[in-house]
Every structure is written in structure tokens, then in C-alpha cells.
Backbone bond lengths (Angstrom), bond angles and torsions (degrees), N, CA, C in turn:
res aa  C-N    CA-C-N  psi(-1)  N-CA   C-N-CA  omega(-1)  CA-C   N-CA-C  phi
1 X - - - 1.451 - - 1.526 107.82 -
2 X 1.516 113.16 128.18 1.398 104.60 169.42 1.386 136.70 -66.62
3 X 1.284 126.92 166.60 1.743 121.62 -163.05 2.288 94.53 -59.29
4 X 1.339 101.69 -39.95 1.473 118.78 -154.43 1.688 91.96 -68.16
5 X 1.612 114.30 -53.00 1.620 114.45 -174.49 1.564 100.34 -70.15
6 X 1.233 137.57 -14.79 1.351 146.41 -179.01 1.252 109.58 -69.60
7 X 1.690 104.67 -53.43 1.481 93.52 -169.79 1.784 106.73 -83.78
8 X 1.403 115.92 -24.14 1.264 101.29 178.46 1.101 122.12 -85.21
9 X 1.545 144.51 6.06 1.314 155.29 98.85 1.654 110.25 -1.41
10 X 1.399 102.46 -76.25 1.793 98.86 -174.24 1.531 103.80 -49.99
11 X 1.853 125.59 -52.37 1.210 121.86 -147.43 1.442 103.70 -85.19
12 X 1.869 123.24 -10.17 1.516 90.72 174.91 1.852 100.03 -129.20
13 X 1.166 112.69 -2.24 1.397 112.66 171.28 1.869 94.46 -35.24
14 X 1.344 126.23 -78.85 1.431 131.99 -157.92 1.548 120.24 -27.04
15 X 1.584 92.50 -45.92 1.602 114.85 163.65 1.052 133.61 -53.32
16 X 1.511 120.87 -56.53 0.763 158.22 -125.01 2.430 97.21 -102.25
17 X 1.714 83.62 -48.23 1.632 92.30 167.63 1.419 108.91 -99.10
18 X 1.105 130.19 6.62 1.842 137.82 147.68 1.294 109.62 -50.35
19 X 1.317 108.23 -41.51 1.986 111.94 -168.81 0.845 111.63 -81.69
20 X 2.071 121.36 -30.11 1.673 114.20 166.41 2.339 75.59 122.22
21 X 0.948 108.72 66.53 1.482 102.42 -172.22 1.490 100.16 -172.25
22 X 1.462 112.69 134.16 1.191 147.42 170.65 1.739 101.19 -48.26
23 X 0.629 109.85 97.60 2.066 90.68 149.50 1.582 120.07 -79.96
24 X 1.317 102.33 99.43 1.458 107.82 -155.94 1.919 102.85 -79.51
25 X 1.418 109.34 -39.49 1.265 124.39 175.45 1.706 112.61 179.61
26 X 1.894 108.03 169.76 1.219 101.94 175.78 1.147 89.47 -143.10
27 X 1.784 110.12 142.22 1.095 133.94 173.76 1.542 111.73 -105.69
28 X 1.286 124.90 127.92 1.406 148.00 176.48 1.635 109.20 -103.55
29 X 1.707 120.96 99.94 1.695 125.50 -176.39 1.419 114.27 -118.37
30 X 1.204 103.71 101.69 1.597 109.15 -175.21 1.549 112.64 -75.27
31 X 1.319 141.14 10.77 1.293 145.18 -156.32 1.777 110.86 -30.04
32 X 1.264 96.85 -45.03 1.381 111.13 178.36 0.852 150.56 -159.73
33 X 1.568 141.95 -103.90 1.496 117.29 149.13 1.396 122.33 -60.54
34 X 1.710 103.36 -36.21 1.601 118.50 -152.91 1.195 91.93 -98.68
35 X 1.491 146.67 116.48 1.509 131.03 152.67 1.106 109.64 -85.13
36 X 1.918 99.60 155.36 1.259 113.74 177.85 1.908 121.48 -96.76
37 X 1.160 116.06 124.31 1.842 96.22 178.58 1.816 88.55 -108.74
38 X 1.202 90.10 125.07 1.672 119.99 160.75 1.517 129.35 -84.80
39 X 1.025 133.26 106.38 1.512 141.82 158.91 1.230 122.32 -45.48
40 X 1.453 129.71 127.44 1.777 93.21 168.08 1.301 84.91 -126.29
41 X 1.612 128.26 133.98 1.157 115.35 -158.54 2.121 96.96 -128.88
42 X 1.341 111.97 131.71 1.687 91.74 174.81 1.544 106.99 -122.66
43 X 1.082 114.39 -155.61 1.548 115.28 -174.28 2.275 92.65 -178.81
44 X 1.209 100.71 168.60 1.568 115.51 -174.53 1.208 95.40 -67.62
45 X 1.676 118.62 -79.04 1.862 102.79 175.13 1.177 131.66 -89.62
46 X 1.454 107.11 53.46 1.502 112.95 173.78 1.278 134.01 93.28
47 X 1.384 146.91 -168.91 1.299 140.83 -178.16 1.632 115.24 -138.81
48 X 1.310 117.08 128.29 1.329 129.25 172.85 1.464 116.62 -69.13
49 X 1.371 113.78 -174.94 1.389 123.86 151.61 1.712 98.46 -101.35
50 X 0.932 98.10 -28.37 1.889 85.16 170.71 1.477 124.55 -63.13
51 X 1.164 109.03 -45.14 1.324 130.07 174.33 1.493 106.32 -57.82
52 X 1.503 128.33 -66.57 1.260 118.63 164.19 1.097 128.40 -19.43
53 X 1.598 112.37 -67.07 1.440 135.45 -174.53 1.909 110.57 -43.05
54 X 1.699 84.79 -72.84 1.883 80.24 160.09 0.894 141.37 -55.48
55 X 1.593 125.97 -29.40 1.252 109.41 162.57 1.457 132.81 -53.41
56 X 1.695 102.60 -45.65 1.452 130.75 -173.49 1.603 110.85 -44.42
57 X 1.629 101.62 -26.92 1.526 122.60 -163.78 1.485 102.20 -88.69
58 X 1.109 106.73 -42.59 2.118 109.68 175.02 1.194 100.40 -70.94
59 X 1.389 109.71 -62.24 1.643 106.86 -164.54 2.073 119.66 -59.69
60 X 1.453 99.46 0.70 2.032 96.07 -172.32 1.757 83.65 -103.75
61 X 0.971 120.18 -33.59 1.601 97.68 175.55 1.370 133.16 -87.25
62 X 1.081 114.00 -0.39 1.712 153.75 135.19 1.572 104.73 -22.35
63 X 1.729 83.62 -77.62 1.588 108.60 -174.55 1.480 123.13 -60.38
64 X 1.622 100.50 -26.71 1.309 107.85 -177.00 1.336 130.06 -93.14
65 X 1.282 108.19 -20.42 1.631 100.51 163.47 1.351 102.25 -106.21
66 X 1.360 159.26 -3.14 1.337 160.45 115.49 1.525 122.24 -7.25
67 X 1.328 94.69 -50.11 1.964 134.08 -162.49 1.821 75.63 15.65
68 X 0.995 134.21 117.22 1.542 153.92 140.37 1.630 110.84 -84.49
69 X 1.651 107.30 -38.29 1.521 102.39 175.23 1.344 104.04 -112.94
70 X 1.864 116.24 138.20 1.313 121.02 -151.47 1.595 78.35 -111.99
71 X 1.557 101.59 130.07 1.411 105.94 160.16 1.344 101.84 126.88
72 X 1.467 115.44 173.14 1.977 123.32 143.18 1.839 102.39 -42.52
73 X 1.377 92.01 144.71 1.757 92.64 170.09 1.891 77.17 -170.13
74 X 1.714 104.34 165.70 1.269 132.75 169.45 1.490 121.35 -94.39
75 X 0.952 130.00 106.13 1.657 129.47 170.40 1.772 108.70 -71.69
76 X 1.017 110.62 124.95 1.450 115.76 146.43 1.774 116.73 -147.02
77 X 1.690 93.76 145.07 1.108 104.30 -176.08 1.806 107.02 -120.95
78 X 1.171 97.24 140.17 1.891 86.86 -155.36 2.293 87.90 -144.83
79 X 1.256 112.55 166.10 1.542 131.10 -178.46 2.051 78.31 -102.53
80 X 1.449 95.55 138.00 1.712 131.32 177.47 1.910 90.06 -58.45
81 X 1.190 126.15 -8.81 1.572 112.83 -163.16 1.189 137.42 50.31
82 X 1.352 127.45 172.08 1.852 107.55 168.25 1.248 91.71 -74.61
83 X 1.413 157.85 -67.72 1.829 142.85 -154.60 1.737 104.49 -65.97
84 X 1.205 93.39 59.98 1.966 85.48 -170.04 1.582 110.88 -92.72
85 X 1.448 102.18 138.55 1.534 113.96 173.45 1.484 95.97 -54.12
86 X 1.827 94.38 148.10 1.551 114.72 165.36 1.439 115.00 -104.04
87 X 1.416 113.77 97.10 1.595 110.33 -172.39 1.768 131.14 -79.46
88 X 1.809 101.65 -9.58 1.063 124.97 -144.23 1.508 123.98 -132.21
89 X 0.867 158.96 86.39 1.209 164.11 -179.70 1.756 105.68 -11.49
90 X 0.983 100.63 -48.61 1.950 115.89 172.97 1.595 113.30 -56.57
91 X 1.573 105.03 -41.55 1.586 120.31 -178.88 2.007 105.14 -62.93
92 X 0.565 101.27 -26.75 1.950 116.07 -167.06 1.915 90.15 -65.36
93 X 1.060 131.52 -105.58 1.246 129.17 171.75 1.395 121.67 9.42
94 X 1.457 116.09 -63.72 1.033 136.22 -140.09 1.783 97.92 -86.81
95 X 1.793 121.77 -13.02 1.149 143.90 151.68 1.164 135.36 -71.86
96 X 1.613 112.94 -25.45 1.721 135.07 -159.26 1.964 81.02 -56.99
97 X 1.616 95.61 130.23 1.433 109.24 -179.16 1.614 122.63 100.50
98 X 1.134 102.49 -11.61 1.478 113.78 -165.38 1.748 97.47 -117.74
99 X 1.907 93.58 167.93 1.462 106.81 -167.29 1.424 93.57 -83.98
100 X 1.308 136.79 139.75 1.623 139.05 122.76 1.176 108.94 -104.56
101 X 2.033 84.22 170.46 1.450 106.03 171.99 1.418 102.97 -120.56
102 X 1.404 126.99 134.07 1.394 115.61 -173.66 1.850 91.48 -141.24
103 X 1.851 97.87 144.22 1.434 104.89 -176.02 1.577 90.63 -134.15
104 X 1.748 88.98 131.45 1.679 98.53 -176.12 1.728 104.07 -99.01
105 X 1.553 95.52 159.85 1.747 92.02 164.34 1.316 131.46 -98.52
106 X 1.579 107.88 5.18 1.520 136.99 152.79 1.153 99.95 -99.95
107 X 1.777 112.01 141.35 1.720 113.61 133.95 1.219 117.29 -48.22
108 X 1.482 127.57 167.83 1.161 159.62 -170.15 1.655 119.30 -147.60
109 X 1.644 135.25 73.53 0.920 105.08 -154.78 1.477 130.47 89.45
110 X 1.189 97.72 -3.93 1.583 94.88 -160.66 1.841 126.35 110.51
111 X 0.986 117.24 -31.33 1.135 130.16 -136.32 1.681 106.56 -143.11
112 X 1.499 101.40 117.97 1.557 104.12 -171.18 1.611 112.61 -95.54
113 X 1.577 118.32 -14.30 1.533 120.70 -161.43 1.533 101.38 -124.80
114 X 1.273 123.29 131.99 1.467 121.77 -174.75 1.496 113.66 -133.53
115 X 0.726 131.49 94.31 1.563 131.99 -179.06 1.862 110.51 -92.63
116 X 1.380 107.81 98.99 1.817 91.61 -176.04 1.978 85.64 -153.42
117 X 1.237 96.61 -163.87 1.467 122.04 158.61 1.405 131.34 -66.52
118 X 1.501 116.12 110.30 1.867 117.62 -160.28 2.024 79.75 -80.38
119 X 1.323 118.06 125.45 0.662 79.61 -179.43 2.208 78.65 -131.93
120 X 0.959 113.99 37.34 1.690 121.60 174.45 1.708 123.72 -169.98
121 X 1.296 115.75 120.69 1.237 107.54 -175.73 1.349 125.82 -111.53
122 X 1.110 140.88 66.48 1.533 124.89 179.41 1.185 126.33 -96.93
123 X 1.370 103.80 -174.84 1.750 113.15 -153.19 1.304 103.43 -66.18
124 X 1.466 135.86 -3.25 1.842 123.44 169.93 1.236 103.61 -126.29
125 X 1.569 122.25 -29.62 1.226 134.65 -160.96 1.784 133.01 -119.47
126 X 1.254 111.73 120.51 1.832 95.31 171.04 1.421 107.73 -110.46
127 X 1.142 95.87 167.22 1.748 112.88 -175.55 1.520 99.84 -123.36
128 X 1.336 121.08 120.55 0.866 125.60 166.92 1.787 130.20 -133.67
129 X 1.390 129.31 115.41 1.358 142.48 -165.36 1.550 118.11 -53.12
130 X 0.756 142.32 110.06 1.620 137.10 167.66 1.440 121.97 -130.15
131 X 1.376 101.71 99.52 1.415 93.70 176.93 1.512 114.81 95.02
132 X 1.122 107.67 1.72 1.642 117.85 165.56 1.934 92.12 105.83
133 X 1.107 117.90 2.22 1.407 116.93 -171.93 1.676 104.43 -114.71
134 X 1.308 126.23 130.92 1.659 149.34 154.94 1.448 104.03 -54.88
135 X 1.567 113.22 115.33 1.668 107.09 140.65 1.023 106.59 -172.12
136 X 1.742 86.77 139.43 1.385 128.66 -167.78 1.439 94.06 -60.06
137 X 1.636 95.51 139.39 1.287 106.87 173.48 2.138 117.34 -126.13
138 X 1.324 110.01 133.98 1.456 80.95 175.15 1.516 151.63 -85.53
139 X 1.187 146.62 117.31 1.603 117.19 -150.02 1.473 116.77 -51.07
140 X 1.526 117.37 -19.30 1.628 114.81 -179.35 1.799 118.85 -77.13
141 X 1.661 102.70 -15.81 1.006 103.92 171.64 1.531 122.30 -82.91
142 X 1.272 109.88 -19.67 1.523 99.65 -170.82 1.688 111.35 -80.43
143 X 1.575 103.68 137.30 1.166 106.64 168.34 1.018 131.02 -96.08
144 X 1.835 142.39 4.39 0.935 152.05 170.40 1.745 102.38 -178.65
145 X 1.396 118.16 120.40 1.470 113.87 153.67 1.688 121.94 -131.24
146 X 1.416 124.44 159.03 1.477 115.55 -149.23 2.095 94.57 -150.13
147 X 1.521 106.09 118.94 1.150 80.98 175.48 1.460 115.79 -109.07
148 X 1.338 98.63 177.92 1.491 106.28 -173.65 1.361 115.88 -86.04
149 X 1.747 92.50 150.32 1.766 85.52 -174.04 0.997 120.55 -78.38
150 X 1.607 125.09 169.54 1.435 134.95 -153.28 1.983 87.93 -106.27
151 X 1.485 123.32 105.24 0.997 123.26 161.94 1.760 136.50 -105.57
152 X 1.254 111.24 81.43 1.690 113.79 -178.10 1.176 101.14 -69.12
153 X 1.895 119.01 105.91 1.479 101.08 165.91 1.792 99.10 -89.13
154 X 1.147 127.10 15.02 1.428 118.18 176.26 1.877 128.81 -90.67
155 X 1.913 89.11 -18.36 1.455 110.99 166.92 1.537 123.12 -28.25
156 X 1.710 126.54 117.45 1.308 90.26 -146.50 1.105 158.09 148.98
157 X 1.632 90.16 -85.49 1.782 105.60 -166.62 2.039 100.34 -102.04
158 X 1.297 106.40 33.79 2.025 97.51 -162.12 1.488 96.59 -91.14
């Protein structure tokens, strides 16, 4: 996590679980002049556009006498989705069994992008299957991983 997503982590997480809401992760997007900071916000039954909205509404006056980001920038506050980034060392577990895609900022092997079966999570390290093959991966290396959604089209049908 960077020092910048770190600190705006500490300053609105507090809030953020005041409203009754997950701080699922925060994304920091420099595309260009204007960056964007992203919310990903969850809750037990799910996430609204209302819910967004309010949050979006605590968290800019937060931002505004705080101002942590100097300049124009974009707010969005958005639900993690079913394909939701894993921002967190805590998030990993909670997959063990399931497909990701994880992209390191080291090779591994050779190889920076892994799409297989999470199939181990510990406190520095995941293990993940591809292709009938194990490898360890480190949590400091990964630069983004996202898992896939869980689709039963048979849910249902018994």
C-alpha cells in the first residue's frame, strides 16, 4: 500500500465504519492531470447507490478540510462488486478455493500475471495453482489481484 493510499485509509476508514460500512479498499489513479481516488465501500447486505452517495457526502468534507490530495481530483465511491480487487492481506482467505487473477511487480518464475486457483493464504504469502502447478507468491510483490465471480447458474434449478 502506498504512503498516500495509507494515509487516506487511516483518515476516512473511522468514518467511513461510523455509517455502518466496510472500507473495503482505496484506489489512488493518476491517469493524468486530474486523479481519481476511488472508494470501494461494502456492507453485510450489500451496497446501494444511496449508500454510495452518502458516503461520498461525509467522506468530501473529510477531504476538504483535511485536503490530503492537493489539487482538482475525482471522488468516486462505488460497492467492491462480485470481480472485486483484493487490497488486503485479510481479503486473501476469504477466496482460499476460488479463481484469481493476480499481477506482480516482480516476476515470479518468470512470470508476472497468474490467473489459477487461490488455493493458500498466509500472513506474507499466497499460493496459488495454475495449470496443475503451486507458486508461492509474495504479498509485497503483488501489484494488483482481482477475484472472480462466484457464478451458480444451477442455483435453484434442484
Amino acid at each position: 500500500m502506498s504512503g498516500k493510499v495509507a494515509l487516506l485509509t487511516q483518515l476516512l476508514r473511522p468514518t467511513v465504519e461510523s455509517m455502518g460500512y466496510l472500507l473495503w479498499g482505496i484506489e489512488l489513479i493518476s491517469p493524468g492531470r486530474r486523479p481519481t481516488l476511488r472508494l470501494y465501500i461494502d456492507a453485510e447486505l450489500g451496497v446501494t447507490l444511496d449508500d454510495c452517495a452518502e458516503v461520498s457526502h461525509q467522506v468530501s468534507g473529510i477531504l476538504d478540510v483535511e485536503d490530503p490530495i492537493k489539487g482538482e481530483y475525482t471522488l468516486e465511491v462505488s460497492s467492491p462488486g462480485v470481480d472485486r480487487l483484493l487490497f488486503h492481506p485479510e481479503h486473501y482467505p476469504l477466496y482460499i478455493g476460488e479463481m484469481i487473477d493476480v499481477r506482480l511487480r516482480l516476476p515470479v518464475e518468470g512470470r508476472r500475471r497468474f490467473k489459477g486457483n487461490l488455493v493458500a493464504a498466509e500472513q506474507e504469502k499466497i499460493v496459488i495453482e495454475v495449470d496443475d502447478q503451486a507458486y508461492e507468491l509474495p504479498l509485497r510483490s503483488i501489484d494488483r489481484a482481482r477475484a472472480h465471480p462466484r457464478l451458480d447458474i444451477n442455483r435453484g434449478q434442484e
